[in-house]
C-alpha positions in Angstrom: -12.2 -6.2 -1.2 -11.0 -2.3 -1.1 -7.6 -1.5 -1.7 -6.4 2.2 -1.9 -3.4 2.5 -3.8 -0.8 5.4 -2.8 1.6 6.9 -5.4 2.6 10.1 -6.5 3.4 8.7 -10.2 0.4 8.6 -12.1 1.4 6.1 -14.3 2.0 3.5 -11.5 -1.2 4.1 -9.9 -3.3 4.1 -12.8 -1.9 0.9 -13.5 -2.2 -0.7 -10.5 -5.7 0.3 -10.3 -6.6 -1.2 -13.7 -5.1 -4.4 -12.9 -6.5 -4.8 -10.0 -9.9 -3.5 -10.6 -9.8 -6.0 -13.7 -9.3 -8.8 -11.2 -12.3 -7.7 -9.2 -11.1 -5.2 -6.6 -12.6 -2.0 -5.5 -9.5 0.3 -6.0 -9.0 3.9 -4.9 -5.7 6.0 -5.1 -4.1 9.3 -3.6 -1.6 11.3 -5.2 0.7 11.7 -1.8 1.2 10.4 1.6 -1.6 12.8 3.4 -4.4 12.7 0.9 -3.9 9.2 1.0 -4.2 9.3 4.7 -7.4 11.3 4.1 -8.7 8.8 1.8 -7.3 6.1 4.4 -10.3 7.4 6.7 -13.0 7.3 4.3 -12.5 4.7 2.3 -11.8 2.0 4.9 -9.6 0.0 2.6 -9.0 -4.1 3.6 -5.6 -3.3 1.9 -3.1 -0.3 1.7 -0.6 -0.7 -1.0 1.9 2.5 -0.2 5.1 4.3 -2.5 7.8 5.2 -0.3 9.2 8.6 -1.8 6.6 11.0 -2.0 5.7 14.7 -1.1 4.1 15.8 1.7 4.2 12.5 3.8 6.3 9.6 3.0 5.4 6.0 2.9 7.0 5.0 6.2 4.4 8.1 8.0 1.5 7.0 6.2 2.0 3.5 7.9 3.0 5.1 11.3 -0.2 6.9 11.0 -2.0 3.5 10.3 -0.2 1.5 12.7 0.1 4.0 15.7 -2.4 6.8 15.1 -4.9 5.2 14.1 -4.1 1.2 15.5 -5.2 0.0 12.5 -3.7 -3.8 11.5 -4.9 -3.3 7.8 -2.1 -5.2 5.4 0.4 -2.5 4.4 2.7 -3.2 1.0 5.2 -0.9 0.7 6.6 -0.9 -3.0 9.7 1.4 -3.8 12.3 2.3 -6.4 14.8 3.0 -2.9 17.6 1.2 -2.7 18.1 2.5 1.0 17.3 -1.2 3.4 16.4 1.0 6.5 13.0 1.5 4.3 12.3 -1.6 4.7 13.5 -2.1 8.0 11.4 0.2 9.3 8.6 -0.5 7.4 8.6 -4.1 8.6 9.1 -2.9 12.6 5.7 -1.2 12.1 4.3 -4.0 11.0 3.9 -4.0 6.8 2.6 -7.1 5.2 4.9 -6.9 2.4 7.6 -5.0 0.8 8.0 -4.9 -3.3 10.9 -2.9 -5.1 10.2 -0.7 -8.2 9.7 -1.4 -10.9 7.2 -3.8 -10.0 5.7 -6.4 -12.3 2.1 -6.0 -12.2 1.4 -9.7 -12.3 3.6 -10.2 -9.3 1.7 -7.2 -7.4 -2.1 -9.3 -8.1 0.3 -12.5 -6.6 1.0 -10.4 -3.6 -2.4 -8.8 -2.8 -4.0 -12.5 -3.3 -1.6 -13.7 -0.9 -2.2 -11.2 1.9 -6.1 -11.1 1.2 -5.4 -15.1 2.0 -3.4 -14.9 4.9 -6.0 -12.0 6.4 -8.9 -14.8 5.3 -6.8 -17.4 7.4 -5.7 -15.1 10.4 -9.6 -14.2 11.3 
C-alpha cells in the first residue's frame, strides 16, 4: 500500500516514514501542501496522511484539491498541533478519513492507517 506523507517538519515526516516503511508501506513525503499535491499526482498514493499548518498550501486545500479538483475518494488523515475545531470541521465536510492532534504517537498513527487500509478493504 502507498501512503504519501505531507509535513513541513522534517522530523515528523521522517518519522512517520520510518515507521511506516518498517511496517511494510511504500511511503513518500512532501515538504508543503503543493509539492505534496504534485507528488499526490505521481505517486497515486492508497493513503494521504496531511499537516494542517503549512506554507504554500494548507492541509484543508490539499484535501479540497483531492476531494473536488481532482474527485479523488483516497483516505485523507489530517494530523495537527491546531487547537482551532473549524480544522477539523472542515476537514471532515470534505470528507477526511481521520483526524489526529499533534504530537502524535507513532504507534497510534500505524493503529490508524491499519484501520483505514481495513475499512477501504471492506468498503470495495
Amino acid at each position: 500500500m502507498k501512503i504519501l506523507t505531507i509535513d513541513d517538519q522534517l522530523l515528523v515526516t521522517f518519522s512517520v516514514q520510518r515507521i511506516l516503511t518498517n511496517r511494510g508501506y511504500e511511503v513518500q513525503t512532501a515538504s508543503d501542501g503543493l509539492e505534496g499535491v504534485k507528488v499526490f499526482e505521481q505517486f497515486q498514493p492508497d493513503l494521504v496522511i496531511v499537516d494542517y499548518q503549512m506554507p504554500k498550501m494548507n492541509g484543508v486545500e490539499v484535501v479540497e484539491y483531492i476531494r473536488v479538483k481532482r474527485k479523488s475518494k483516497v483516505p485523507v488523515l489530517i494530523m495537527s498541533g491546531s487547537t482551532d475545531i473549524t480544522i477539523k470541521e472542515k476537514g471532515f465536510e470534505l470528507g477526511i478519513a481521520d483526524y489526529l492532534a499533534k504530537p502524535v504517537d507513532l504507534n497510534k498513527l500505524v493503529t490508524v492507517v491499519s484501520s483505514l487500509f481495513e475499512r477501504a478493504r471492506i468498503a470495495i
